[in-house]
PATI-460919 format. One record per atom (N, C-alpha, C, O, CB): residue number from 1; z, y, x. Coordinates in steps of 0.1 Angstrom, whole numbers. Glycine has a CB too. Layout:
(r NUM,(Z,Y,X));
...
END
This chain:
(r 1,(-182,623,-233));
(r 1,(-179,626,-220));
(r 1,(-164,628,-219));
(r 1,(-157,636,-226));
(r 1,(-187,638,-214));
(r 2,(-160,622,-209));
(r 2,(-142,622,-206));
(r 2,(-140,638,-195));
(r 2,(-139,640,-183));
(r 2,(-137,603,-194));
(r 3,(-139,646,-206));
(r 3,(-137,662,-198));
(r 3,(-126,661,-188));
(r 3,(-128,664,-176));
(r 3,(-132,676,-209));
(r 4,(-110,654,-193));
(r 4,(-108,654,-184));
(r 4,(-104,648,-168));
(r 4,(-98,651,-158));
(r 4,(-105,656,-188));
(r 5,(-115,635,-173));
(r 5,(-119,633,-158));
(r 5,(-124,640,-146));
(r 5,(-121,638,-134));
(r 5,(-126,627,-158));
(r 6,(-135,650,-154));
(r 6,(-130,663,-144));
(r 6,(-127,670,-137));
(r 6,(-133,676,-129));
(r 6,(-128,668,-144));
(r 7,(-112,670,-139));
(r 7,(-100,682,-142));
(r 7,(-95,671,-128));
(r 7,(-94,659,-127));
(r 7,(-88,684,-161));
(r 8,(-92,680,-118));
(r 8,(-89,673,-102));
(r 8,(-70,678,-102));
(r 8,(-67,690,-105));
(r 8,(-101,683,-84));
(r 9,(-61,671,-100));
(r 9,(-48,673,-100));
(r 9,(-47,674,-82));
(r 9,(-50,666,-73));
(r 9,(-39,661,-109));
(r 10,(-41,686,-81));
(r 10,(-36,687,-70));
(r 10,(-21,692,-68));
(r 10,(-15,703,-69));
(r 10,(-46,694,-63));
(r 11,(-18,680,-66));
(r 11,(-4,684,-62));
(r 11,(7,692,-48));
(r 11,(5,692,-36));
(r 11,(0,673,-63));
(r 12,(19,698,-57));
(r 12,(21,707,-46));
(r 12,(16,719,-43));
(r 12,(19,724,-32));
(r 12,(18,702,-38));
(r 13,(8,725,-53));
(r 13,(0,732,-51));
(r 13,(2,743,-61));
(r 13,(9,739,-71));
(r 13,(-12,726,-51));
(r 14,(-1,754,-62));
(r 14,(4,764,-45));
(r 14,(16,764,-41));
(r 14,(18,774,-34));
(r 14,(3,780,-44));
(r 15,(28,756,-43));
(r 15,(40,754,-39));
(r 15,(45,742,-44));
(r 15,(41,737,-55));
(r 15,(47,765,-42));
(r 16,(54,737,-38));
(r 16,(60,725,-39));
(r 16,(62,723,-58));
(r 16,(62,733,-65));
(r 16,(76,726,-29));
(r 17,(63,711,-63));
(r 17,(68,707,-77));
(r 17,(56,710,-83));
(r 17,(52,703,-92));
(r 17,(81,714,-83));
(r 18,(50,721,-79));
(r 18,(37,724,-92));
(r 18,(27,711,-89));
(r 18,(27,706,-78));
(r 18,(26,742,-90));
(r 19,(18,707,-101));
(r 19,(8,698,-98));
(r 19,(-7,709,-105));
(r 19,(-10,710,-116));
(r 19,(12,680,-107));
(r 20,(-11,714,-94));
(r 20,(-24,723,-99));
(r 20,(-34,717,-106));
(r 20,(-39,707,-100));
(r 20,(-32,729,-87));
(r 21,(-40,719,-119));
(r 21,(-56,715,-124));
(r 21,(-64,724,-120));
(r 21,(-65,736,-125));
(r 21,(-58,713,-139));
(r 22,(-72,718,-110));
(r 22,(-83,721,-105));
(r 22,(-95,722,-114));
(r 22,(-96,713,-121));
(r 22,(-84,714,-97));
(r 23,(-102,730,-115));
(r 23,(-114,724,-130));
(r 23,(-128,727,-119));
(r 23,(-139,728,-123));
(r 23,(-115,740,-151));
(r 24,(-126,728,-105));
(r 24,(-141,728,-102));
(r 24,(-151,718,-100));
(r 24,(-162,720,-95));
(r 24,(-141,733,-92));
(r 25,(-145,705,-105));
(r 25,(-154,696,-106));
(r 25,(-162,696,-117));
(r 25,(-174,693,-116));
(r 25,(-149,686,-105));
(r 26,(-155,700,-133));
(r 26,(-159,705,-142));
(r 26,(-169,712,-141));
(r 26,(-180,709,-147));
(r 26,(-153,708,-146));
(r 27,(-167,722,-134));
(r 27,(-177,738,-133));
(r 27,(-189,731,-126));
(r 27,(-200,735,-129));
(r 27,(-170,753,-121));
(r 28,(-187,721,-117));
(r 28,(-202,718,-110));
(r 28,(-211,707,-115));
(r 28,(-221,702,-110));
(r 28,(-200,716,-96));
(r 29,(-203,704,-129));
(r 29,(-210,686,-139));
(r 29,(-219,698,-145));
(r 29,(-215,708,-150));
(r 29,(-197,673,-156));
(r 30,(-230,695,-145));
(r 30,(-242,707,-156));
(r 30,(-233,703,-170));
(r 30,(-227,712,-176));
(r 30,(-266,702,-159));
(r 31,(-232,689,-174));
(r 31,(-228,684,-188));
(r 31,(-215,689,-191));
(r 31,(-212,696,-200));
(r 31,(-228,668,-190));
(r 32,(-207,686,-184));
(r 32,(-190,687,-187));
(r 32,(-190,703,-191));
(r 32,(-184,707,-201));
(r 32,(-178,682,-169));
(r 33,(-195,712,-184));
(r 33,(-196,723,-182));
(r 33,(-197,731,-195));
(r 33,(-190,740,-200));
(r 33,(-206,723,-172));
(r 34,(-209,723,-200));
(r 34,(-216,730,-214));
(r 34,(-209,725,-224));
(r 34,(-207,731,-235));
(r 34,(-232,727,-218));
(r 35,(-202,709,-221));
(r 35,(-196,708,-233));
(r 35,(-182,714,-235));
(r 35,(-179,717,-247));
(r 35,(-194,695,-234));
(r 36,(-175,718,-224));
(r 36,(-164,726,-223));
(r 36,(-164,740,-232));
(r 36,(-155,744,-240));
(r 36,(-163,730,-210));
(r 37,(-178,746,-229));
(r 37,(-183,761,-237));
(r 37,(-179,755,-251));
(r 37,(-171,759,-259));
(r 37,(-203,766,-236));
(r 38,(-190,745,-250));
(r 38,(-190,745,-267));
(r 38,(-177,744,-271));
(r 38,(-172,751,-280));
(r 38,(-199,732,-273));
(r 39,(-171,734,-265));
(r 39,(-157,730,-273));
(r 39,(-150,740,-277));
(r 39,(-145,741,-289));
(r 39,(-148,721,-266));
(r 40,(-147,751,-264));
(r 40,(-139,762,-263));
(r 40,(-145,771,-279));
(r 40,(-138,774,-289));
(r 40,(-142,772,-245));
(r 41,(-153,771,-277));
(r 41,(-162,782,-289));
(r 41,(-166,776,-304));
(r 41,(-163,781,-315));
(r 41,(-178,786,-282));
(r 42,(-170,769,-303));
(r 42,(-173,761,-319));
(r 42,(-166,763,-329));
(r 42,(-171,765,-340));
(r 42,(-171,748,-319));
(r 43,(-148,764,-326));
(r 43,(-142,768,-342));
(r 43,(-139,780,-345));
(r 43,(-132,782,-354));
(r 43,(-130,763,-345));
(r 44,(-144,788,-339));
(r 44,(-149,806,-336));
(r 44,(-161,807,-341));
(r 44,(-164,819,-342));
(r 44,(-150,812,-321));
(r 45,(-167,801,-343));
(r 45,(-183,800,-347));
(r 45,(-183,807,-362));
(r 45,(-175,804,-371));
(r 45,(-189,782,-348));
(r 46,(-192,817,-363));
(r 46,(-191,821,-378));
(r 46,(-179,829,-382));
(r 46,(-178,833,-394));
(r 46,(-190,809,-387));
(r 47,(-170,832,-373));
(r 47,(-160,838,-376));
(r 47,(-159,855,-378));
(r 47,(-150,859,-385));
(r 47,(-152,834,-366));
(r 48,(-169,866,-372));
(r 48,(-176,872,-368));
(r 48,(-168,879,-355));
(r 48,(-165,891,-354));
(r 48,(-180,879,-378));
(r 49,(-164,870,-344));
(r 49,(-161,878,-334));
(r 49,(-174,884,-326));
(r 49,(-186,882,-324));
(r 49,(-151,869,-324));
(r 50,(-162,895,-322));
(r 50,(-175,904,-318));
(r 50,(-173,909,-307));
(r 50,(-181,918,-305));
(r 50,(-179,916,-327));
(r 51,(-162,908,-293));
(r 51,(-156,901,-280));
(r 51,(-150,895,-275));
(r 51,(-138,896,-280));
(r 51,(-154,905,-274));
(r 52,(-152,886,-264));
(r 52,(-146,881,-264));
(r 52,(-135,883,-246));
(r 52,(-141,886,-236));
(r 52,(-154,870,-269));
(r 53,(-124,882,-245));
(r 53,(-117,886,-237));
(r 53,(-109,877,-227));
(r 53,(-100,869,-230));
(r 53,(-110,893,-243));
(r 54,(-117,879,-213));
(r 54,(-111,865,-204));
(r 54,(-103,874,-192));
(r 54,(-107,885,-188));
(r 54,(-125,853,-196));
(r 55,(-92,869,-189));
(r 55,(-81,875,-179));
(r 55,(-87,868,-165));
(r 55,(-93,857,-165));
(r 55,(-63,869,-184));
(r 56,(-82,878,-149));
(r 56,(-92,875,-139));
(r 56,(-83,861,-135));
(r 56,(-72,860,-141));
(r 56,(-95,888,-127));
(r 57,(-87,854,-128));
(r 57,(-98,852,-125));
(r 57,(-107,838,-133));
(r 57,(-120,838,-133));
(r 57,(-96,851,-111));
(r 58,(-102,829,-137));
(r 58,(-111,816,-140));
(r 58,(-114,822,-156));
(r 58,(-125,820,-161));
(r 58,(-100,798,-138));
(r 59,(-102,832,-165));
(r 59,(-106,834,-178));
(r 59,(-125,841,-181));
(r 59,(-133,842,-190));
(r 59,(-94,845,-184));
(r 60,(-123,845,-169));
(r 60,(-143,851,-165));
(r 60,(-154,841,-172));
(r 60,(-162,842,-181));
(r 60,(-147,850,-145));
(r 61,(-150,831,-160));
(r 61,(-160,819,-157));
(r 61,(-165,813,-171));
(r 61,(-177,810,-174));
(r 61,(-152,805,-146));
(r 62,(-149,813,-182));
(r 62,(-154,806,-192));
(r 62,(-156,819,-207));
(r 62,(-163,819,-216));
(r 62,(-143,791,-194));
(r 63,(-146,832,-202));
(r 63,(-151,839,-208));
(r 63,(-164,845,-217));
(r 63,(-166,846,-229));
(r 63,(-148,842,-203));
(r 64,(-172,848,-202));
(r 64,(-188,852,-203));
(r 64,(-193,840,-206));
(r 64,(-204,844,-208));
(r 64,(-196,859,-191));
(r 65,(-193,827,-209));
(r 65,(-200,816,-212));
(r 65,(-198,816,-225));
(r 65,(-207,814,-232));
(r 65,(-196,804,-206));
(r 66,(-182,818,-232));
(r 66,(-177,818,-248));
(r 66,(-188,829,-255));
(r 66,(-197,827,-263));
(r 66,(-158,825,-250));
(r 67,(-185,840,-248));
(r 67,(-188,850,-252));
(r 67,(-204,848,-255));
(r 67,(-207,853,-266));
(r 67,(-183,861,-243));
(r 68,(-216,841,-247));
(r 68,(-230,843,-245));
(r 68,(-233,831,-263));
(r 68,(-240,834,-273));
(r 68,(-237,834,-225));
(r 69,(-224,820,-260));
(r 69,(-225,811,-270));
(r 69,(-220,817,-282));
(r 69,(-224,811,-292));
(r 69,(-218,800,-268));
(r 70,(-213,828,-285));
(r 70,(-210,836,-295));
(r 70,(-218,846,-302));
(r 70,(-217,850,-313));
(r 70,(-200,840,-291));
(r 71,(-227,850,-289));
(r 71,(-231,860,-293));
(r 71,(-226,876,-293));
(r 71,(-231,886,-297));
(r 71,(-232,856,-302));
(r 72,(-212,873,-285));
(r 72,(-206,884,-286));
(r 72,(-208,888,-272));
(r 72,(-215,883,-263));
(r 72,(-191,882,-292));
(r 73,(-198,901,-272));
(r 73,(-195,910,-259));
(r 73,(-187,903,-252));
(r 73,(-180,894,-256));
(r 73,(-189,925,-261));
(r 74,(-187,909,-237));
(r 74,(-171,901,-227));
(r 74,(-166,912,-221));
(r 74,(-174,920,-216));
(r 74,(-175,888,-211));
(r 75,(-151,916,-221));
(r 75,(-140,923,-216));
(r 75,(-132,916,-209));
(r 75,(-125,907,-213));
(r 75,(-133,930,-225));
(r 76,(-136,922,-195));
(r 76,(-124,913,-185));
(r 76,(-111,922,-184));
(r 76,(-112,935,-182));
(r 76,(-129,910,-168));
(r 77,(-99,916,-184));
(r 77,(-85,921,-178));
(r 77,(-86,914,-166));
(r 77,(-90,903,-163));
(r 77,(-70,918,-186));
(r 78,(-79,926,-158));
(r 78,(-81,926,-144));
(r 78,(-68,927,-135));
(r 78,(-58,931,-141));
(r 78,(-89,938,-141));
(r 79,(-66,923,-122));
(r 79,(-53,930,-118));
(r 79,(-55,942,-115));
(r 79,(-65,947,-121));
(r 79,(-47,925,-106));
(r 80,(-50,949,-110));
(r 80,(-44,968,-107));
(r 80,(-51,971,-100));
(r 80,(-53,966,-89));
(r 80,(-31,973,-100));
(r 81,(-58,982,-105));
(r 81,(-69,988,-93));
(r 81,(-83,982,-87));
(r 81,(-89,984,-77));
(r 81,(-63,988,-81));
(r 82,(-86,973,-99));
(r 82,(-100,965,-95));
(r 82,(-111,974,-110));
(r 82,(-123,973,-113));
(r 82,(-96,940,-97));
(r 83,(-104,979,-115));
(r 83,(-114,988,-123));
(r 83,(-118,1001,-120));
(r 83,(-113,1008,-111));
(r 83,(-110,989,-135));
(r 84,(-129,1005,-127));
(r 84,(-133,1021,-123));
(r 84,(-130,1026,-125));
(r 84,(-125,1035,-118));
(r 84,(-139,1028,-124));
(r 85,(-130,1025,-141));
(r 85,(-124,1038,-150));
(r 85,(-116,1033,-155));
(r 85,(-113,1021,-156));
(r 85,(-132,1045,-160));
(r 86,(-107,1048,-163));
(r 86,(-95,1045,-169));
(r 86,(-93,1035,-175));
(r 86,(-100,1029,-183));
(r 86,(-92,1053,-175));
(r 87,(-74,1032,-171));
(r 87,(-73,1018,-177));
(r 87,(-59,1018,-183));
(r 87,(-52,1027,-178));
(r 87,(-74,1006,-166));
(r 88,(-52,1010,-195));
(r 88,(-39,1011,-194));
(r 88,(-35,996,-194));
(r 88,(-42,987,-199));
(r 88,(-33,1021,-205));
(r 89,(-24,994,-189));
(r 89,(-18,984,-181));
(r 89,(-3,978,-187));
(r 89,(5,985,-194));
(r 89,(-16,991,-167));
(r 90,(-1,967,-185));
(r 90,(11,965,-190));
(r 90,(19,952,-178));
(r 90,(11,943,-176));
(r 90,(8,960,-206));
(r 91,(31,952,-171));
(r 91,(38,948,-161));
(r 91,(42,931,-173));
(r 91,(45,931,-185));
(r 91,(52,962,-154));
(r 92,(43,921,-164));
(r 92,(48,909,-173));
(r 92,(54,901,-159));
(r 92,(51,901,-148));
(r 92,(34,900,-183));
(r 93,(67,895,-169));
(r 93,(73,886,-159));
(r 93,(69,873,-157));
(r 93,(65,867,-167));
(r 93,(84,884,-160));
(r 94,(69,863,-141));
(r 94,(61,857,-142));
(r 94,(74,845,-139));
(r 94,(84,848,-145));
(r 94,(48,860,-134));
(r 95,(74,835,-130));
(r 95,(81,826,-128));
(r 95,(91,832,-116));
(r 95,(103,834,-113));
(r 95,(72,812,-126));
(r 96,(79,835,-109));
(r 96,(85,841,-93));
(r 96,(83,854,-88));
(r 96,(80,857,-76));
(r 96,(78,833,-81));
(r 97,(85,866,-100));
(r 97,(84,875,-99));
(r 97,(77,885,-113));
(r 97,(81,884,-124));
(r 97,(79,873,-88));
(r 98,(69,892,-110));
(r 98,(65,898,-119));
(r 98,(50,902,-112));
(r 98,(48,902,-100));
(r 98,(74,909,-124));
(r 99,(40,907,-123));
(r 99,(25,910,-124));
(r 99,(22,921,-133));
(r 99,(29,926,-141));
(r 99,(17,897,-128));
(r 100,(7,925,-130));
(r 100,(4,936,-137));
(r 100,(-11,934,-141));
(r 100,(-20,934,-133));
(r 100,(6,948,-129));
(r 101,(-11,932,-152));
(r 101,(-26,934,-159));
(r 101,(-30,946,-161));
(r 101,(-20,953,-164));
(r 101,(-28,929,-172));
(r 102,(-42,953,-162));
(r 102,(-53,962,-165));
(r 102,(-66,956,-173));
(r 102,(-71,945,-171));
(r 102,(-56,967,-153));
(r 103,(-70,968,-184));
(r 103,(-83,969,-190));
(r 103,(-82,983,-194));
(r 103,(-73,990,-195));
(r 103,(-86,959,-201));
(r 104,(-97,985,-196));
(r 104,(-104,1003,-195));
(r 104,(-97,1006,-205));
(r 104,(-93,997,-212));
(r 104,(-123,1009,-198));
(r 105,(-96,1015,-207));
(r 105,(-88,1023,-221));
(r 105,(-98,1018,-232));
(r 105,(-94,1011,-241));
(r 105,(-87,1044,-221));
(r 106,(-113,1022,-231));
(r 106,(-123,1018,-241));
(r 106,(-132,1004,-240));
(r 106,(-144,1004,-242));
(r 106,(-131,1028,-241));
(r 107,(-126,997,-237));
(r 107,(-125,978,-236));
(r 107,(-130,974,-253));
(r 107,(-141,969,-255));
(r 107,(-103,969,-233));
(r 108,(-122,977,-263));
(r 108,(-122,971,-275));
(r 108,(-117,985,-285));
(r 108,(-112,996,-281));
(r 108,(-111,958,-274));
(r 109,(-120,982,-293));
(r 109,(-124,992,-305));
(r 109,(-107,991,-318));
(r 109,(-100,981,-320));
(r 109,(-144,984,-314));
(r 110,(-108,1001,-323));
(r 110,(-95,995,-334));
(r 110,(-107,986,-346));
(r 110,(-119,987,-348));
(r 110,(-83,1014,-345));
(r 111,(-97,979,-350));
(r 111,(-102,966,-361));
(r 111,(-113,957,-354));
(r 111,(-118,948,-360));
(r 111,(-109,972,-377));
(r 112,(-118,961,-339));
(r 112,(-128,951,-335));
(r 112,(-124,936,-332));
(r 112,(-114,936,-324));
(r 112,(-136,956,-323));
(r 113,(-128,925,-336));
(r 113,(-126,913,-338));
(r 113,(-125,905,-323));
(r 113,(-136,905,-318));
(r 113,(-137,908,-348));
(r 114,(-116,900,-317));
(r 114,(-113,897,-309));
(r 114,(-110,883,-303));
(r 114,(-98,879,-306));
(r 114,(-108,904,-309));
(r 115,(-118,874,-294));
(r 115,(-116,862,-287));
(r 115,(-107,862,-275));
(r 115,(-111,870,-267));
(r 115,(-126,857,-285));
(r 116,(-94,854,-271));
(r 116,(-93,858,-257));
(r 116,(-92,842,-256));
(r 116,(-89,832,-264));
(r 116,(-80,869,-251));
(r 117,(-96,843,-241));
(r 117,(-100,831,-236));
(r 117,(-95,829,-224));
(r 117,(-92,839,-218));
(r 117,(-114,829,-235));
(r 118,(-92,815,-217));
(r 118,(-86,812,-205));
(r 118,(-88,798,-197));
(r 118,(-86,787,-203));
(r 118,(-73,815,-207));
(r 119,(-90,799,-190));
(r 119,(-91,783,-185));
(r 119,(-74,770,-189));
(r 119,(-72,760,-195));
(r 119,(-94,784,-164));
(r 120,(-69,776,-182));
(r 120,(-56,771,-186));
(r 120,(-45,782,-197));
(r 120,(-46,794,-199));
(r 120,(-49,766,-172));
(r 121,(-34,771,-200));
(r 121,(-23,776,-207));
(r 121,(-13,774,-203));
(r 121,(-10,765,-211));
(r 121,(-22,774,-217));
(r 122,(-5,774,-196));
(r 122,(12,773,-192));
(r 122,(26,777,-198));
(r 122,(34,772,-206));
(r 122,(14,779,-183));
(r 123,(25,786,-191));
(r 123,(42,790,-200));
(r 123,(39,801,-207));
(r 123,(48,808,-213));
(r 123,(57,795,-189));
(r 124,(26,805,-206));
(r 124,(19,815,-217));
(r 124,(23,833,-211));
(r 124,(21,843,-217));
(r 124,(26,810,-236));
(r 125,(28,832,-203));
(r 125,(33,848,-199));
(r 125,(16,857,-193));
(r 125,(15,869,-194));
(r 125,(48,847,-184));
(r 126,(12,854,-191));
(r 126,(-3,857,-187));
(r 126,(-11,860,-200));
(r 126,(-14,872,-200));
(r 126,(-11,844,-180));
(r 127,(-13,852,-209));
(r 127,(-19,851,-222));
(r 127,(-9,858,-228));
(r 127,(-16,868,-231));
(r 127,(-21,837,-228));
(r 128,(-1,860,-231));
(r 128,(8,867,-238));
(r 128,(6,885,-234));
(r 128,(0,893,-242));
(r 128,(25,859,-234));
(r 129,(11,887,-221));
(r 129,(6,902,-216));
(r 129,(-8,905,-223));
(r 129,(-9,914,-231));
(r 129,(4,902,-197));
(r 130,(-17,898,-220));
(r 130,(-31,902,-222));
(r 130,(-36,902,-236));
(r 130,(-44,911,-241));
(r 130,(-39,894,-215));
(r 131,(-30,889,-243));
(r 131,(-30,902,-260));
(r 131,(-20,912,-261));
(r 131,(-21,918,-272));
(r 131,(-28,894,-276));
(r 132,(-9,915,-254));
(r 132,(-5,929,-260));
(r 132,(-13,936,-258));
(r 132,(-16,943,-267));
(r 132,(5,936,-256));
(r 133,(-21,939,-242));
(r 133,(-28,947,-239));
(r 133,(-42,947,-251));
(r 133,(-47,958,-251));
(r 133,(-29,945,-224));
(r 134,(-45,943,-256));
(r 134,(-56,938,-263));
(r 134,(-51,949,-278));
(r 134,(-56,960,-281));
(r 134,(-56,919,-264));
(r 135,(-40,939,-285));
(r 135,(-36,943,-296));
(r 135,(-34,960,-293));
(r 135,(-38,968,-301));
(r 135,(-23,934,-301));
(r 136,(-30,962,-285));
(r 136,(-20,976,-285));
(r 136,(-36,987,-284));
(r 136,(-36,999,-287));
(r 136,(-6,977,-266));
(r 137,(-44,981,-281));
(r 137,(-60,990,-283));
(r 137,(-67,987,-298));
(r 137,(-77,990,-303));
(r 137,(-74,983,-269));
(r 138,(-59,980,-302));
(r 138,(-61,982,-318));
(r 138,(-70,972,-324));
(r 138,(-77,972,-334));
(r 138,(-68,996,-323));
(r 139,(-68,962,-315));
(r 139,(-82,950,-318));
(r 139,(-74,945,-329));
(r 139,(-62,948,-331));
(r 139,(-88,935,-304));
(r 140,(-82,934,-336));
(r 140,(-80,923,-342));
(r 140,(-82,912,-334));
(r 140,(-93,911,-328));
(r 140,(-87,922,-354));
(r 141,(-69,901,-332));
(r 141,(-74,888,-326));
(r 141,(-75,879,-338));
(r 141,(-69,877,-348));
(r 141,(-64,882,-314));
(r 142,(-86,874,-331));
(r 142,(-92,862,-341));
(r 142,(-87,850,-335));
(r 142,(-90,840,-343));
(r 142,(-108,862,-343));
(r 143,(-81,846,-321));
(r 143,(-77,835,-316));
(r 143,(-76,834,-302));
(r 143,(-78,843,-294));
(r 143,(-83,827,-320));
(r 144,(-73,824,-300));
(r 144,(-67,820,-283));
(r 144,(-76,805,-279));
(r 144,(-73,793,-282));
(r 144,(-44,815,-282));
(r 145,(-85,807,-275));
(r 145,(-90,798,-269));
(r 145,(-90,794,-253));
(r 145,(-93,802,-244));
(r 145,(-100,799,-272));
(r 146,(-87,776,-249));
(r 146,(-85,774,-235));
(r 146,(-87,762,-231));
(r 146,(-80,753,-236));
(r 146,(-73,777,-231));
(r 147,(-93,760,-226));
(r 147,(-98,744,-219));
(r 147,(-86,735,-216));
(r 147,(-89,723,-217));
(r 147,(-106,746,-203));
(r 148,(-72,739,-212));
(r 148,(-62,729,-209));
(r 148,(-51,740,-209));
(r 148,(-48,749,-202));
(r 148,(-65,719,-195));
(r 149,(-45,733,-221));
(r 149,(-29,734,-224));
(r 149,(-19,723,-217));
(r 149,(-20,710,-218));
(r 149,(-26,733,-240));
(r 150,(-11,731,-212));
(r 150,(-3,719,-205));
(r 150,(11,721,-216));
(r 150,(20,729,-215));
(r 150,(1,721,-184));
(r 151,(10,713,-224));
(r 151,(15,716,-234));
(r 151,(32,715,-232));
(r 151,(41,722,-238));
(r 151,(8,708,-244));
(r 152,(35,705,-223));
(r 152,(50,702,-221));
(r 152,(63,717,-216));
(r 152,(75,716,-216));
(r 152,(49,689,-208));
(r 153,(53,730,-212));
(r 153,(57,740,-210));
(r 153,(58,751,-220));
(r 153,(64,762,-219));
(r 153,(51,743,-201));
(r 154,(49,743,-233));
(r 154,(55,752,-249));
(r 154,(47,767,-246));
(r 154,(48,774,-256));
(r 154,(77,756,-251));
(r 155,(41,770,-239));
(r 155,(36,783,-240));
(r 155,(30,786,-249));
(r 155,(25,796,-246));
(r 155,(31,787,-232));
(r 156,(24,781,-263));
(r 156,(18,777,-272));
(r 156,(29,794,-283));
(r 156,(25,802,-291));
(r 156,(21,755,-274));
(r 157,(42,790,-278));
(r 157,(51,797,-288));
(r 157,(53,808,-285));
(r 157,(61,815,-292));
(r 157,(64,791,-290));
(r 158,(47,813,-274));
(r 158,(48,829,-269));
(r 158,(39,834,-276));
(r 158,(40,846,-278));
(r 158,(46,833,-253));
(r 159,(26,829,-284));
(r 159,(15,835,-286));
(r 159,(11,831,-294));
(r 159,(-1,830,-296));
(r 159,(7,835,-280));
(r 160,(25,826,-307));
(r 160,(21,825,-324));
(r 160,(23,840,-328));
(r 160,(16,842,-338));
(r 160,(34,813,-334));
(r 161,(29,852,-324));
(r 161,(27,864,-331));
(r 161,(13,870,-330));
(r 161,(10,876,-340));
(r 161,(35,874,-326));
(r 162,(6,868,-321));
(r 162,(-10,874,-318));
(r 162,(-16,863,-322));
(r 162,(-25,869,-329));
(r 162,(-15,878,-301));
(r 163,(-20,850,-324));
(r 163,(-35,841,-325));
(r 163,(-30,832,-328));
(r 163,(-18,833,-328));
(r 163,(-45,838,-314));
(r 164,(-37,819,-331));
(r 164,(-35,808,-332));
(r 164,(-43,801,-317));
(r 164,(-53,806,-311));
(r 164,(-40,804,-347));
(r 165,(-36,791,-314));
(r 165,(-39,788,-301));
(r 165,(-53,772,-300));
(r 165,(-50,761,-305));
(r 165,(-20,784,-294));
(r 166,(-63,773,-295));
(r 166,(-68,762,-298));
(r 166,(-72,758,-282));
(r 166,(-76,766,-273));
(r 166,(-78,763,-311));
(r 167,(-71,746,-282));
(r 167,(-69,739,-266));
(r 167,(-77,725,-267));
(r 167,(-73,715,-275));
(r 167,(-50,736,-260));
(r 168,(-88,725,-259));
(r 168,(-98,716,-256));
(r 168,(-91,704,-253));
(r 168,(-91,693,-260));
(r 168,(-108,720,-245));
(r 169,(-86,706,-243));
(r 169,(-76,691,-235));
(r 169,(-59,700,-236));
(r 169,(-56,712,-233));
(r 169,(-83,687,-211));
(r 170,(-51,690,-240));
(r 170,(-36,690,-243));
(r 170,(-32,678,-226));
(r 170,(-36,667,-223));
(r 170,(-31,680,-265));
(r 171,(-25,685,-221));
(r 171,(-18,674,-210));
(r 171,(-4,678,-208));
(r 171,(3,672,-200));
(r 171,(-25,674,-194));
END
């Protein structure tokens, strides 16, 4: 199956010059869908992760799917103020400004073995924030898994100090 046939380009989107990958055609193929899981998860297999960690909003969708095929737990990072309980946070710069991630203080454990997961990869400042936040709670990452690296943006190199990066579809 050609996954990223899928993957819907919309250009212009959410602002001029960007060309958006859409993945909800993906999300609604029953097949494309499961093979995505698998792909995302398989070289993690045996590894003994033991959560896995998706940033809001699409890192969820495939998060809790990694995570079920793993066997493991799911910890979402959140934006500001969408959690209950205590959380600590870290501010990251973005293209057109700056953002703020959150997760609970007690998310992840010291030395607990750690997946983070995302639908896409870009210039990696997203992924990058969210394993500090991760590392800095004392996890072990075991890797970076993501359905589409757009690889011509290198974000690949923000996130050789935390994980090795592994990407289903390269575009």
């Amino acid at each position: 199956m050609d996954l990223l046939a899928l993957v819907r380009d919309i250009p212009d989107w959410p602002k001029p010059g960007i060309v958006f990958k859409d993945i909800t055609p993906l999300l609604r193929n029953p097949a494309g869908l499961a093979m995505a899981v698998e792909l995302m998860a398989n070289p993690f297999r045996g590894k003994g992760v033991e959560v896995v960690v998706g940033t809001e909003s699409r890192g969820f969708i495939f998060g809790v799917a990694v995570a079920q095929a793993l066997s493991a737990g799911f910890v979402p990072i959140r934006k500001p103020k969408k959690l209950p309980y205590k959380t600590v946070g870290i501010d990251y710069a973005l293209e057109y400004g700056t953002d703020r991630l959150e997760v609970h203080t007690d998310a992840v454990t010291k030395g607990q073995r750690v997946l983070m997961v995302d639908d896409l990869l870009a210039t990696g400042g997203t992924m990058k924030a969210s394993c500090q936040l991760i590392a800095g709670l004392g996890a072990k990452l075991m890797g970076i898994s993501v359905l589409i690296e757009l690889a011509f943006l290198n974000g690949k190199a923000q996130l050789t100090p935390f994980a090795d990066v592994h990407a289903v579809l390269k575009v």
